[in-house]
Jmol script that loads the backbone (N, CA, C; Angstrom):
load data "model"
ATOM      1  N   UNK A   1    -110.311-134.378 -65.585  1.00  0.00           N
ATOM      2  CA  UNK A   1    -111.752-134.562 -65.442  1.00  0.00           C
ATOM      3  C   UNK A   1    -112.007-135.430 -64.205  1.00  0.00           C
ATOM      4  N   UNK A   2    -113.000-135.088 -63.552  1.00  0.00           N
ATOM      5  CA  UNK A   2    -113.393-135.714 -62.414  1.00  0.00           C
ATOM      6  C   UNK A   2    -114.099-136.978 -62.712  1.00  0.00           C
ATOM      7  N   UNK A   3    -113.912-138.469 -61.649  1.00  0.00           N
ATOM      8  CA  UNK A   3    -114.262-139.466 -61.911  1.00  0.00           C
ATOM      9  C   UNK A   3    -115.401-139.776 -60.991  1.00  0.00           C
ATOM     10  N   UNK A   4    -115.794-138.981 -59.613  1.00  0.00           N
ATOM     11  CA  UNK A   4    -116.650-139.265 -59.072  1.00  0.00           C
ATOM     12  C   UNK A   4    -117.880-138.301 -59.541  1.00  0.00           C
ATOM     13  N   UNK A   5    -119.289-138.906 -59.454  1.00  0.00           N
ATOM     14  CA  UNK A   5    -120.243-138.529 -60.446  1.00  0.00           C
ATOM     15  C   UNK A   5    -120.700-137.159 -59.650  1.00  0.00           C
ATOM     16  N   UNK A   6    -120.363-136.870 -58.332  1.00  0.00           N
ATOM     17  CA  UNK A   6    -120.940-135.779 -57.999  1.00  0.00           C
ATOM     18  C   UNK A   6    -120.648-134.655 -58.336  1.00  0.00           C
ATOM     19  N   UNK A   7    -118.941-135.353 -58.252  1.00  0.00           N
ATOM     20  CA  UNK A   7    -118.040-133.903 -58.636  1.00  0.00           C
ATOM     21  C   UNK A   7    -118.314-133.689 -60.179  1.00  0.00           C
ATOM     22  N   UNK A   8    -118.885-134.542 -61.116  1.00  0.00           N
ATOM     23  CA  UNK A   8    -118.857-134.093 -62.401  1.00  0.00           C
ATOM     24  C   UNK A   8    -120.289-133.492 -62.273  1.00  0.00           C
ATOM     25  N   UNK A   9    -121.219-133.818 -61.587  1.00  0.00           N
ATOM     26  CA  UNK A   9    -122.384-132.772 -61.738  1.00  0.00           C
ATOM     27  C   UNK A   9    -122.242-131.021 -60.902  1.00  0.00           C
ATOM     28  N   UNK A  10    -121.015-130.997 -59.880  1.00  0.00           N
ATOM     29  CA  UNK A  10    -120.966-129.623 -59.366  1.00  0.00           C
ATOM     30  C   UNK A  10    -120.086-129.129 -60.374  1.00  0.00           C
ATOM     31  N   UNK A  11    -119.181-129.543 -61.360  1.00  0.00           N
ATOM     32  CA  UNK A  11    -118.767-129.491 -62.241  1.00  0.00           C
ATOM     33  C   UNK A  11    -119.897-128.308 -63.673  1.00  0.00           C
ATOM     34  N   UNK A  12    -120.646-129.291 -63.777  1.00  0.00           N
ATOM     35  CA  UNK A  12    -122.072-128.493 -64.852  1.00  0.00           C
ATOM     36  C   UNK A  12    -122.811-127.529 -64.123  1.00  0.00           C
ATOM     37  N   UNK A  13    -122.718-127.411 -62.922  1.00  0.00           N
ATOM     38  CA  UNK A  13    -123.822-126.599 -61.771  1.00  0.00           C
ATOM     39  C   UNK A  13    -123.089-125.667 -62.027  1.00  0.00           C
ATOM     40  N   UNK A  14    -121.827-125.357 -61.740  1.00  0.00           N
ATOM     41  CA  UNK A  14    -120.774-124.557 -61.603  1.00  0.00           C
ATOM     42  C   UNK A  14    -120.523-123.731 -62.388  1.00  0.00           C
ATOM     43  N   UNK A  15    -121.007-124.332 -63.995  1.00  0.00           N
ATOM     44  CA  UNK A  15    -120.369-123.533 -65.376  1.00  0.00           C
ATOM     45  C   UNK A  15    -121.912-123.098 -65.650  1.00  0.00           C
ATOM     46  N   UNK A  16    -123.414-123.888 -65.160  1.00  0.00           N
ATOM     47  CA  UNK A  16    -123.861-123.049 -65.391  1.00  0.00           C
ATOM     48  C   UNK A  16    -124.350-121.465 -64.707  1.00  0.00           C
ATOM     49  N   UNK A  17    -124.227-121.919 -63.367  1.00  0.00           N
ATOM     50  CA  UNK A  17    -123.875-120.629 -62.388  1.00  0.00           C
ATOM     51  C   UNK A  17    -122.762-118.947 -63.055  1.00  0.00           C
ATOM     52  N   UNK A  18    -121.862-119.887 -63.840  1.00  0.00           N
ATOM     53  CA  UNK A  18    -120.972-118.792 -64.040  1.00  0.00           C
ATOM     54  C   UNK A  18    -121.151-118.220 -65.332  1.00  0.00           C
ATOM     55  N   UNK A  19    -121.725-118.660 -66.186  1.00  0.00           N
ATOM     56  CA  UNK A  19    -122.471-118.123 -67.045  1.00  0.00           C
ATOM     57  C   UNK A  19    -123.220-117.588 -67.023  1.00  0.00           C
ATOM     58  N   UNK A  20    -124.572-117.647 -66.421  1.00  0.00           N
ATOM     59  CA  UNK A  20    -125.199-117.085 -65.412  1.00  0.00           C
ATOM     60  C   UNK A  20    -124.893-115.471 -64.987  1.00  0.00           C
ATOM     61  N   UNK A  21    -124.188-115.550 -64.035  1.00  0.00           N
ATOM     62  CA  UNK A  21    -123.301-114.616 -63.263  1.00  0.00           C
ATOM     63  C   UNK A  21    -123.199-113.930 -64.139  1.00  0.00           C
ATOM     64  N   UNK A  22    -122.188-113.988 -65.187  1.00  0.00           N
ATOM     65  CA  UNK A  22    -121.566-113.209 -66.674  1.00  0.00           C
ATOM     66  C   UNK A  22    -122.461-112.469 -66.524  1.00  0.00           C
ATOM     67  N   UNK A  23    -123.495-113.078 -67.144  1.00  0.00           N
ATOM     68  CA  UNK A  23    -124.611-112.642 -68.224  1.00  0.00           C
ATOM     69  C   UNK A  23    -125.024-111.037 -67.005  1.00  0.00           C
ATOM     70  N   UNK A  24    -125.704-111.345 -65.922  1.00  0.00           N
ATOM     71  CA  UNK A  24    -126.016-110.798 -64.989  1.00  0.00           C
ATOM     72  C   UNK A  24    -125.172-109.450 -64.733  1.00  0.00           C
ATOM     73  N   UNK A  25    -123.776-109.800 -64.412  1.00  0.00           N
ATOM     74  CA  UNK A  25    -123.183-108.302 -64.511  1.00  0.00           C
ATOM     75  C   UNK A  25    -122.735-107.729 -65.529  1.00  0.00           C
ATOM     76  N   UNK A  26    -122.636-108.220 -66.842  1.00  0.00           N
ATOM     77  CA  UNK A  26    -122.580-107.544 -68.066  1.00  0.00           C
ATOM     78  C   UNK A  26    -123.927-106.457 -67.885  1.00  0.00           C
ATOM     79  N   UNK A  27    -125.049-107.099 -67.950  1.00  0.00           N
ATOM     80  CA  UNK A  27    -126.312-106.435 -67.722  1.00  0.00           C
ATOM     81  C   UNK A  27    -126.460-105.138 -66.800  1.00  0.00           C
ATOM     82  N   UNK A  28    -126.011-105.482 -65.865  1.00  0.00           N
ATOM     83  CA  UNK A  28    -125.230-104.322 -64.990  1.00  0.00           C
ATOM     84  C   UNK A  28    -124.372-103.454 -65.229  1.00  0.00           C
ATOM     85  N   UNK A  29    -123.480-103.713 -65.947  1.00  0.00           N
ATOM     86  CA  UNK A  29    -122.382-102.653 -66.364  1.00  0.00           C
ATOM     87  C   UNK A  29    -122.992-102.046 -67.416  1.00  0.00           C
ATOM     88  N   UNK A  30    -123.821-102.744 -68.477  1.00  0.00           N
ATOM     89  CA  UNK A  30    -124.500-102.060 -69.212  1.00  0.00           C
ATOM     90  C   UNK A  30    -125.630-100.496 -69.248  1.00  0.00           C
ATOM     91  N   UNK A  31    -126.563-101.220 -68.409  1.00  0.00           N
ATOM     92  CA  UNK A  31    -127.232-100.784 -67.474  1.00  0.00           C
ATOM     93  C   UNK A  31    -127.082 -99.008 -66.604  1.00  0.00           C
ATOM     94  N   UNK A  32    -125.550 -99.278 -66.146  1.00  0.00           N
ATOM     95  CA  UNK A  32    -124.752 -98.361 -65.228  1.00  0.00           C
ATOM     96  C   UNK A  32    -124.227 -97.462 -66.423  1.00  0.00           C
ATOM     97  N   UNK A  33    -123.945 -97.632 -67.342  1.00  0.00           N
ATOM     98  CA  UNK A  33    -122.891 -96.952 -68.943  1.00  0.00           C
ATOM     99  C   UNK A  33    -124.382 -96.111 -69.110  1.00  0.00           C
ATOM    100  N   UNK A  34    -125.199 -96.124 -69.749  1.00  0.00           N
ATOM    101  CA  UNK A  34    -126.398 -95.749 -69.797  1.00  0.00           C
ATOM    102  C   UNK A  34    -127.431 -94.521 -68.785  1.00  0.00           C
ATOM    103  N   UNK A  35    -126.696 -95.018 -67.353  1.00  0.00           N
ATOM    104  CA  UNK A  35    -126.782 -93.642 -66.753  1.00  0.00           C
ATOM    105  C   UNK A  35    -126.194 -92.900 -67.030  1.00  0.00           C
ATOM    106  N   UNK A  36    -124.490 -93.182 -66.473  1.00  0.00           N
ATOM    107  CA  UNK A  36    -123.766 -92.229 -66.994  1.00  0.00           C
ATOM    108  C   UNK A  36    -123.834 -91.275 -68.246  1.00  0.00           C
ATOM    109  N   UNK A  37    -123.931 -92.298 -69.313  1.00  0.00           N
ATOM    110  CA  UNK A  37    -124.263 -91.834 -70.674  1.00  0.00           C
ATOM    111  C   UNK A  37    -125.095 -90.410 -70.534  1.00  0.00           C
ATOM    112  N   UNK A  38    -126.196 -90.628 -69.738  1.00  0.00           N
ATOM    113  CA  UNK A  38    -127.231 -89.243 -70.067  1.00  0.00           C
ATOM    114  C   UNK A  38    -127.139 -88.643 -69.116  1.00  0.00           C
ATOM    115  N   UNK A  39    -126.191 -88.884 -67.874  1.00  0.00           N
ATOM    116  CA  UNK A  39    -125.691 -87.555 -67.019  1.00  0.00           C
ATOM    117  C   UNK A  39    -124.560 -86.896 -68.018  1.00  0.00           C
ATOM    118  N   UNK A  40    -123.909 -87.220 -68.834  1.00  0.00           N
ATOM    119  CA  UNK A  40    -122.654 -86.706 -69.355  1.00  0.00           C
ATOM    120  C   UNK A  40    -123.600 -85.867 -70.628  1.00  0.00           C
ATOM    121  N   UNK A  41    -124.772 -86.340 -70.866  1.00  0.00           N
ATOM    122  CA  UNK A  41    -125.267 -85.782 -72.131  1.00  0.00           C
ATOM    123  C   UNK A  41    -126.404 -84.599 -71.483  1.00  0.00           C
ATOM    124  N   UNK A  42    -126.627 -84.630 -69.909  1.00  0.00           N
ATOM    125  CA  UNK A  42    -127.101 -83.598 -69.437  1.00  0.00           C
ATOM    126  C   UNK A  42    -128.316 -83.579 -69.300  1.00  0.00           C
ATOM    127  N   UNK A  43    -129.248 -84.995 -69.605  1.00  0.00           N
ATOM    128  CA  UNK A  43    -130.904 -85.442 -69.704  1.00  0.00           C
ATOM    129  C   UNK A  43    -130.684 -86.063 -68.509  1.00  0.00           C
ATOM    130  N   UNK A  44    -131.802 -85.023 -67.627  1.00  0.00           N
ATOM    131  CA  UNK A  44    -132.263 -85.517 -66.223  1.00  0.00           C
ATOM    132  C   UNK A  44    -133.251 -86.444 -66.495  1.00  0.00           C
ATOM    133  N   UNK A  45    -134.223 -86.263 -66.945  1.00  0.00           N
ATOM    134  CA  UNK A  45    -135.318 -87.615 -67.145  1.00  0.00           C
ATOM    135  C   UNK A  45    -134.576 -88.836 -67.752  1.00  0.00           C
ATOM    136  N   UNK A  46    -134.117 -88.986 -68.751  1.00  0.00           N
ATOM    137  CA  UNK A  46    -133.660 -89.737 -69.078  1.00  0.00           C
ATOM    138  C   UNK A  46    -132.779 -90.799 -68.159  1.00  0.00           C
ATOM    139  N   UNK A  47    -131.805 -89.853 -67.636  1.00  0.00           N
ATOM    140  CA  UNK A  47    -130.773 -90.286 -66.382  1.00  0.00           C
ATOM    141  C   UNK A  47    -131.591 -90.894 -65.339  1.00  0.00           C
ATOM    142  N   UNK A  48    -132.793 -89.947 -64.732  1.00  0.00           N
ATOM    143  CA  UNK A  48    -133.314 -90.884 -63.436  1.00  0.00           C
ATOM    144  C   UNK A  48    -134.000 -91.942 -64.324  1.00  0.00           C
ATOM    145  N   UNK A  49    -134.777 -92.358 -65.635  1.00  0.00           N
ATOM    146  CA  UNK A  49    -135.501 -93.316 -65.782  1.00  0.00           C
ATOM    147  C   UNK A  49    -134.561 -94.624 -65.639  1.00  0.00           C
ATOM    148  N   UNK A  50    -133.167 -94.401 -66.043  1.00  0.00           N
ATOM    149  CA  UNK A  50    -132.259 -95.041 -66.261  1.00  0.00           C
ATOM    150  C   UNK A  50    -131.768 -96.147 -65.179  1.00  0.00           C
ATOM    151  N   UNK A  51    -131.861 -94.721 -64.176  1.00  0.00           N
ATOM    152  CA  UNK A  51    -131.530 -95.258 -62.507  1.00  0.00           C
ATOM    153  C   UNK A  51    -132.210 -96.051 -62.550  1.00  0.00           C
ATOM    154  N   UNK A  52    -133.688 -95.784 -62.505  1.00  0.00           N
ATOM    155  CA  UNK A  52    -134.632 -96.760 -62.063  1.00  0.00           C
ATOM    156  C   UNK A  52    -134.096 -98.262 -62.746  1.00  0.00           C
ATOM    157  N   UNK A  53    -134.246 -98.378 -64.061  1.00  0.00           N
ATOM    158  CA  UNK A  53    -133.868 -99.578 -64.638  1.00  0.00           C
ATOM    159  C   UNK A  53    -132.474-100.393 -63.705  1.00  0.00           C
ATOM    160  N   UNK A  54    -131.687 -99.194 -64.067  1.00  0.00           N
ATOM    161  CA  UNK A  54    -130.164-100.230 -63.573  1.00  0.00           C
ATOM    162  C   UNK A  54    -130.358-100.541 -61.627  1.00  0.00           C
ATOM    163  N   UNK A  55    -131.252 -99.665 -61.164  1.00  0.00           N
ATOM    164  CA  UNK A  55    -131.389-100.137 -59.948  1.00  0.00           C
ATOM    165  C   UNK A  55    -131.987-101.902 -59.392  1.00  0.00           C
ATOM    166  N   UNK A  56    -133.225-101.649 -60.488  1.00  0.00           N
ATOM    167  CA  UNK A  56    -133.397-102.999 -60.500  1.00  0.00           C
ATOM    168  C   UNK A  56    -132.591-104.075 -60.660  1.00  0.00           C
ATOM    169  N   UNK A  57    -132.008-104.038 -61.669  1.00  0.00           N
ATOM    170  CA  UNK A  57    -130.802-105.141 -62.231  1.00  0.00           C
ATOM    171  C   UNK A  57    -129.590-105.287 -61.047  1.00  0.00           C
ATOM    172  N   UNK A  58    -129.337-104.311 -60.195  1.00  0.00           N
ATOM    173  CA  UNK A  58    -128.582-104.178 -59.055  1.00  0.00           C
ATOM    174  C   UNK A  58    -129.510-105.127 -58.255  1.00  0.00           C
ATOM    175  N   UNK A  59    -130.592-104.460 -58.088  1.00  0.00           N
ATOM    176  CA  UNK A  59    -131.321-105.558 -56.759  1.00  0.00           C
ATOM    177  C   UNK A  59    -131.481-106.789 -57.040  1.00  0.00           C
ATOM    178  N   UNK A  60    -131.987-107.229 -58.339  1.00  0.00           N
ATOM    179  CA  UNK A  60    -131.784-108.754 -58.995  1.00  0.00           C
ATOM    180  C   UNK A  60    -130.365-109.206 -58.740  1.00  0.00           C
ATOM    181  N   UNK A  61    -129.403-108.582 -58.926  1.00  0.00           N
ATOM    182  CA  UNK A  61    -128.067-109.240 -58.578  1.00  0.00           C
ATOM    183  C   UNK A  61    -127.678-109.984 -57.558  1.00  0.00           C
ATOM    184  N   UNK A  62    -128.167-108.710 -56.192  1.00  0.00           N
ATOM    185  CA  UNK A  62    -128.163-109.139 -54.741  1.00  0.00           C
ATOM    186  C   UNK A  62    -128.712-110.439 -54.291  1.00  0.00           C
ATOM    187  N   UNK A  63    -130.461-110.509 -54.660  1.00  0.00           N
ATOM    188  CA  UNK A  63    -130.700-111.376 -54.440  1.00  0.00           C
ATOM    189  C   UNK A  63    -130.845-112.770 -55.134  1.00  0.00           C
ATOM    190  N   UNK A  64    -130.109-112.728 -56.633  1.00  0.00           N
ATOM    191  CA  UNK A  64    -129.947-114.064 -57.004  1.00  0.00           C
ATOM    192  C   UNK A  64    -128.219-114.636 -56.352  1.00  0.00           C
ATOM    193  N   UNK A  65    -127.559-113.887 -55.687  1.00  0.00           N
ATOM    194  CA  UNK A  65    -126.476-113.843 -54.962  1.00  0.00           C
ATOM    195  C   UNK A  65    -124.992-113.789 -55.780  1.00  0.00           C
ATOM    196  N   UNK A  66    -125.190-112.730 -56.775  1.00  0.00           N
ATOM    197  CA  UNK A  66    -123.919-112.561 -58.047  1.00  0.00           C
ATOM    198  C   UNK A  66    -123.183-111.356 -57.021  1.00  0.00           C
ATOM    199  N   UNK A  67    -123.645-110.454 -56.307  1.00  0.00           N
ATOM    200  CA  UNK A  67    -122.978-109.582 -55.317  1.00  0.00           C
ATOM    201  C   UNK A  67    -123.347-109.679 -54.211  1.00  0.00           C
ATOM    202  N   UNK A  68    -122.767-109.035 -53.329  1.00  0.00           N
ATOM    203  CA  UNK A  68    -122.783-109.080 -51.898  1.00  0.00           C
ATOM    204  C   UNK A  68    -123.478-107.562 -51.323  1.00  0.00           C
ATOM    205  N   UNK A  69    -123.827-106.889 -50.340  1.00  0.00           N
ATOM    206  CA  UNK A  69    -124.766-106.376 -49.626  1.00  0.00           C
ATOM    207  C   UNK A  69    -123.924-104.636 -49.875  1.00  0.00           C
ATOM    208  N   UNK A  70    -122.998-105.219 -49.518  1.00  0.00           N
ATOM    209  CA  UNK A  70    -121.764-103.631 -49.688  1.00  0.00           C
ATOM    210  C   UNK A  70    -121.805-103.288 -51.354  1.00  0.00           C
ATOM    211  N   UNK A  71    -121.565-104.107 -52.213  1.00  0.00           N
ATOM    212  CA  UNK A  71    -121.376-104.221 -53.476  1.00  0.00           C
ATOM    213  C   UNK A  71    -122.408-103.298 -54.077  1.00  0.00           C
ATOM    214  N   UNK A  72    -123.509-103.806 -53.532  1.00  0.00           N
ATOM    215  CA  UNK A  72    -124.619-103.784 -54.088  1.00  0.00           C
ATOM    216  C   UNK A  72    -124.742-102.296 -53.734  1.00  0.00           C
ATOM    217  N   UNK A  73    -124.721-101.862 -52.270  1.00  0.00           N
ATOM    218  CA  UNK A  73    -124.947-100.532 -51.927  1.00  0.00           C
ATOM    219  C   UNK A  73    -123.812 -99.762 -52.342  1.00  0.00           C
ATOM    220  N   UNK A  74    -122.576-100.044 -53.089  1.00  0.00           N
ATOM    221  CA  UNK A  74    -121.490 -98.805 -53.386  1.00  0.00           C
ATOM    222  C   UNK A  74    -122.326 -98.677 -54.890  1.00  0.00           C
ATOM    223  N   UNK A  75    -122.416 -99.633 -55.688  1.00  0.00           N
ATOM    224  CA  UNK A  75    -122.587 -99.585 -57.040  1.00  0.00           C
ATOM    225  C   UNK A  75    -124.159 -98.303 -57.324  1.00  0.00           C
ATOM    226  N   UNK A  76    -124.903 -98.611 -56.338  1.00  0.00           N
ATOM    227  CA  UNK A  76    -126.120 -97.666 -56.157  1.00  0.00           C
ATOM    228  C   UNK A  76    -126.038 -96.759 -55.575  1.00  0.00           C
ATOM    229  N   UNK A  77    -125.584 -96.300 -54.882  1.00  0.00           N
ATOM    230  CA  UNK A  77    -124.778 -94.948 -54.043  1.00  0.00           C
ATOM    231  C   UNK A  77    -124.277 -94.161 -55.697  1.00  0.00           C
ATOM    232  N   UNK A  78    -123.606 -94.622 -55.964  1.00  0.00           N
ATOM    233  CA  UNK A  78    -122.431 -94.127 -57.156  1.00  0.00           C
ATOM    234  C   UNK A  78    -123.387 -93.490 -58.159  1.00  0.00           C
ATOM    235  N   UNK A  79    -124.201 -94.295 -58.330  1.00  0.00           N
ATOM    236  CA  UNK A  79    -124.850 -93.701 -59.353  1.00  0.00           C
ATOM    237  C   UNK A  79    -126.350 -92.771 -59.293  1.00  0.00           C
ATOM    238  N   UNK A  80    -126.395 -92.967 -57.947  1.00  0.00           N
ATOM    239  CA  UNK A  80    -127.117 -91.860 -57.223  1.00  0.00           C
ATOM    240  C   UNK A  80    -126.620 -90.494 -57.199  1.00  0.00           C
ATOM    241  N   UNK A  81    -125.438 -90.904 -56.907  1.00  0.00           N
ATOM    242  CA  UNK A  81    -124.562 -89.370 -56.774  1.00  0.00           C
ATOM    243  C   UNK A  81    -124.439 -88.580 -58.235  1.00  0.00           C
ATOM    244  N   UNK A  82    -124.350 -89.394 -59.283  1.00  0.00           N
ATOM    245  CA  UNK A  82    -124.085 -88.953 -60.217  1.00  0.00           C
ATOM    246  C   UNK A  82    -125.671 -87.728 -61.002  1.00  0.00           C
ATOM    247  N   UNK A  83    -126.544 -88.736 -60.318  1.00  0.00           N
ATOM    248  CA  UNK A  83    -127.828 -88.257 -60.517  1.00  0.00           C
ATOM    249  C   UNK A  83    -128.333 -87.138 -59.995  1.00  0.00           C
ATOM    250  N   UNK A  84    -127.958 -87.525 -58.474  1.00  0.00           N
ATOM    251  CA  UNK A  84    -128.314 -86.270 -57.899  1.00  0.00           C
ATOM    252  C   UNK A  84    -127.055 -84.983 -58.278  1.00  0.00           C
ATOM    253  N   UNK A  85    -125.926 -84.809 -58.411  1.00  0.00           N
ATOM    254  CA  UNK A  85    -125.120 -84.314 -58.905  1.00  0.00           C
ATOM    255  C   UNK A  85    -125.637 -82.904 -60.169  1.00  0.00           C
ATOM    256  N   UNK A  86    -126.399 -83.970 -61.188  1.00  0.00           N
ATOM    257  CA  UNK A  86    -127.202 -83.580 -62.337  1.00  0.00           C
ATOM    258  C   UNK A  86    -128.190 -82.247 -62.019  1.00  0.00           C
ATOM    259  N   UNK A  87    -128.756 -83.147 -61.045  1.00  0.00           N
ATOM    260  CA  UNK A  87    -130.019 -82.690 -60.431  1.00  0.00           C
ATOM    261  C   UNK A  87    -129.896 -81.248 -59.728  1.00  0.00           C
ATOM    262  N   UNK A  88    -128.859 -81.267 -58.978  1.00  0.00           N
ATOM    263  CA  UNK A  88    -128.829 -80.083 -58.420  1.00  0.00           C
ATOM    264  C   UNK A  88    -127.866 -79.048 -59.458  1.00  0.00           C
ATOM    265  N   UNK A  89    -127.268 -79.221 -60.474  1.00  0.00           N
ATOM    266  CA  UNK A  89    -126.458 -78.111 -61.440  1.00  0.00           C
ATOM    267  C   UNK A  89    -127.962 -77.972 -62.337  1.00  0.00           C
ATOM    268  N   UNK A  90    -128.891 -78.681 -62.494  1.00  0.00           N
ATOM    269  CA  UNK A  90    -129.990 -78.232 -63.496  1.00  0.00           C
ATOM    270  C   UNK A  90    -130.886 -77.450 -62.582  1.00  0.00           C
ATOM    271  N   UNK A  91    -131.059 -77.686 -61.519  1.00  0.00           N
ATOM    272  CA  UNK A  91    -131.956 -76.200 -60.427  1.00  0.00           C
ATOM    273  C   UNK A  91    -131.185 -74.812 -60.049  1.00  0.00           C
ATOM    274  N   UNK A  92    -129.992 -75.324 -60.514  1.00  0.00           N
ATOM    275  CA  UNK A  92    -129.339 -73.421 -60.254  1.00  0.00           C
ATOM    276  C   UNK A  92    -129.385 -72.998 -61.083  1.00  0.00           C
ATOM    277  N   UNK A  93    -129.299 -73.750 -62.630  1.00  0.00           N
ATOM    278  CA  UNK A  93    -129.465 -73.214 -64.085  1.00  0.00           C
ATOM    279  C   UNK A  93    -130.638 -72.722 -64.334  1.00  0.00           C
ATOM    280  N   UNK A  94    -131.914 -73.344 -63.925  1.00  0.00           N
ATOM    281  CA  UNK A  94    -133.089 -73.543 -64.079  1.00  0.00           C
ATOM    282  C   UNK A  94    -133.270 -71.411 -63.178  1.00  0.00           C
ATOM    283  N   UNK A  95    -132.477 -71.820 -61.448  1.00  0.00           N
ATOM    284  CA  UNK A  95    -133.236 -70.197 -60.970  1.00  0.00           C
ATOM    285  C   UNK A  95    -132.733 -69.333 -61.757  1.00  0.00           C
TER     286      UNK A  95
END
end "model"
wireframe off; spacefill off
backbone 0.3
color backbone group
């Protein structure tokens, strides 16, 4: 345990930051399972409403600073693709 008082307060800053953090990309991975979920189950509405949600929680990430700029754009790319993916096997079914 640290004896100087600063280091014991970056100490509490620290654990609550990383708790924090947790919480934040659990939410995210959650979030991301849930798209997938209804591209695999074949619901386009469902899937893009989904996007929308987990997109947000991506952009909250970025800017409370739990990911970085690349991170942020592979994790949303990915699940774009998956969407649009959807999107275009339900318009050839559809002609």
């Amino acid at each position: 345990m640290a004896n100087i008082k600063s280091s014991k307060e970056r100490i509490k800053t620290n654990e609550k930051a990383r708790v924090r953090n947790a919480a934040i990309r659990s939410r995210i991975r959650t979030e991301s399972k849930k798209v997938r979920v209804a591209v695999e189950k074949g619901d386009l509405e469902t899937a893009e409403a989904q996007l929308k949600e987990a997109f947000k929680y991506i952009d909250k990430s970025y800017n409370d600073g739990v990911y970085k700029a690349n991170t942020v754009a592979r994790q949303k790319s990915s699940l774009q693709r998956l969407v649009n993916a959807l999107k275009a096997t339900s318009e050839t079914t559809a002609d």
